[in-house]
N, C-alpha and C positions, 0 to 999 in steps of 0.2 A: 798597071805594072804587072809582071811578071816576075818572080822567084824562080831560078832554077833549080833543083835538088841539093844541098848540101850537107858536110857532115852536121854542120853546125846551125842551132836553133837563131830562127827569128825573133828578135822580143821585141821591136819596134818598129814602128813605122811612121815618118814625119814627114809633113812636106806644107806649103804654104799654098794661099788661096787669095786670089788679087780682085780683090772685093771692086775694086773703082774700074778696072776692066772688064771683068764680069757684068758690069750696071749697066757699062758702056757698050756691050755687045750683046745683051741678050735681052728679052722683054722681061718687063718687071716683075712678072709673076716666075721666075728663070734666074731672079739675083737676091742679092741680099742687099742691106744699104748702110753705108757709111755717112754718116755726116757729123758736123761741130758737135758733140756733147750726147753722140746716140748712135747704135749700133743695132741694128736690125738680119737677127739671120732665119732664111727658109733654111732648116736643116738640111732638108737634102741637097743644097745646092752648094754644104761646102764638108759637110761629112760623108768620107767612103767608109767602105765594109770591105773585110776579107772574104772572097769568095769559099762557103762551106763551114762561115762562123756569122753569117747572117740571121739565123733562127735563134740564136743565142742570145739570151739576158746581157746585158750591158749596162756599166757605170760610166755615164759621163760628168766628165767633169768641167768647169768654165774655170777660168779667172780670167779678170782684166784690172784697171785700177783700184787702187786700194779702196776709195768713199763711191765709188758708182754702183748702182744696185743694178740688180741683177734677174730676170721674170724669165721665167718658164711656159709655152703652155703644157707642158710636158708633167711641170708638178706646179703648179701655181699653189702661190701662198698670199695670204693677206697684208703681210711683211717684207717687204722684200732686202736678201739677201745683199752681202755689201763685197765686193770686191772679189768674190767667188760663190760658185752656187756648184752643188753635186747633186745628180738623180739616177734615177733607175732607169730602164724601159725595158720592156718583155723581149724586145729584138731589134733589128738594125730598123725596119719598114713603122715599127711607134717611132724609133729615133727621128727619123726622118721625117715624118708626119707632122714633127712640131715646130716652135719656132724658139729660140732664145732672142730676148731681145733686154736693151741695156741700155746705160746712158743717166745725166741729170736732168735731161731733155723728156725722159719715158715718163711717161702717167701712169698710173693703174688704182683704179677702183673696183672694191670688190662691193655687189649684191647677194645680196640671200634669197635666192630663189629656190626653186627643187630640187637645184641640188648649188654649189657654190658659184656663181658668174663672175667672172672677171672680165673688165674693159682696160686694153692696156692700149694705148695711143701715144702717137707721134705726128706732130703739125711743125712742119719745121718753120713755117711763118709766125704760127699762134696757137697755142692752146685751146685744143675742141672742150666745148662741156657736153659731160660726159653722162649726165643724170639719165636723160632722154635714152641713150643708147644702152643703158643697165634696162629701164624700165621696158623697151620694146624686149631686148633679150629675156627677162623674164617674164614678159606674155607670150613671145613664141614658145619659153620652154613648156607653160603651162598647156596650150594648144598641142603639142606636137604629144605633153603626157598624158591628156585627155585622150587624145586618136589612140593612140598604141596602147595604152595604160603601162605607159612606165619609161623611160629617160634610158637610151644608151650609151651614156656618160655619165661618170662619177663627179663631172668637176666641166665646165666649160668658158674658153676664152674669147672675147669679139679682139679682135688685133684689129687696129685702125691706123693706118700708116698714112699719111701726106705730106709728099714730098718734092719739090721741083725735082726735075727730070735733068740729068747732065745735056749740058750743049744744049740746050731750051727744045729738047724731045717735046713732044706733045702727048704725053699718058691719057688714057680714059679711063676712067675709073671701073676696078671691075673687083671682081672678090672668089676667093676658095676655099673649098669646105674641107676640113680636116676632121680626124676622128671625132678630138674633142674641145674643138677650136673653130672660127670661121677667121679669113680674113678678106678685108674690104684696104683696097690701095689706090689712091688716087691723086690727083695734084692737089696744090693747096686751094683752090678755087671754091671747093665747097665744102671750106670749114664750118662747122657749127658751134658758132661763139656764145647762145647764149639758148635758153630755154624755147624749144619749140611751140609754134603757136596752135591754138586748135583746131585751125586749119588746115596744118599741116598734120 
């Protein structure tokens, strides 16, 4: 959009974002996702910036249902928040870099690792167990602080989303690294419902 000059100041800006069209038109890693009981958003795919206030610190804020919690990886907490959540970010490109995600359908496990890990999941068939994917995330942390000697993140989240595909799409599983986040999205085929074997 576009402003033209006037005498008079702008103090808002609102507009809507059609999440089930967006899913339906663009590839997964491109949408965010609606479904029964969960809400999954890429920031950048449904928050803009004023052009020349992008460098600027920012408070966002969420609500949605009063008893649905509410995860950040943006500020992830061990507790999650119920029916609204508020955070910071140094500028619009952390805004965007995270992910908000919601729902009674959401999981989230935290580990103690090098620095705090969180697994936050979504199986819209069945509920992944989640043990196995704290424990590998806190050995890559530990490999990756060994090489460098030191963790460039304060706080890190695995986001794990599986979920059928509108109109029986056919997804492949694939995954994206964020500042201080990875996420891995794929259909529900390869849930993992119970403790891996040591085989695997």
């Amino acid at each position: 959009w576009a402003a033209p000059v006037q005498e008079e100041d702008i103090v808002g800006v609102e507009y809507r974002v059609n999440i089930d069209q967006m899913e339906r038109q663009n590839a997964p890693s491109d949408a965010s996702l609606l479904r029964p009981g969960f809400a999954g958003f890429l920031n950048y795919s449904v928050f803009g910036w004023i052009e020349g206030l992008d460098s600027q610190a920012l408070v966002c804020r969420i609500e949605t249902f009063a008893g649905w919690p509410v995860f950040s990886t943006n500020m992830p907490a061990h507790e999650q928040a119920r029916g609204s959540l508020q955070f910071r970010a140094d500028d619009y490109p952390a805004l965007a870099d995270g992910q908000v995600l919601m729902g009674p359908r959401l999981r989230v496990k935290s580990f103690a690792g090098q620095v705090p890990l969180f697994v936050a999941s979504y199986g819209q068939t069945a509920d992944e167990y989640l043990d196995d994917y704290g424990s590998i995330g806190m050995e890559c942390m530990s490999v990756l602080e060994s090489f460098y000697g030191g963790l460039p993140f304060a706080h890190y989240t695995l986001v794990l989303s599986k979920a059928l595909q509108p109109g029986n799409r056919v997804a492949s599983g694939f995954a994206m690294e964020h500042l201080n986040s990875g996420t891995f999205m794929g259909d529900t085929s390869g849930l993992q419902r119970g403790p891996m074997s040591p085989a695997t």
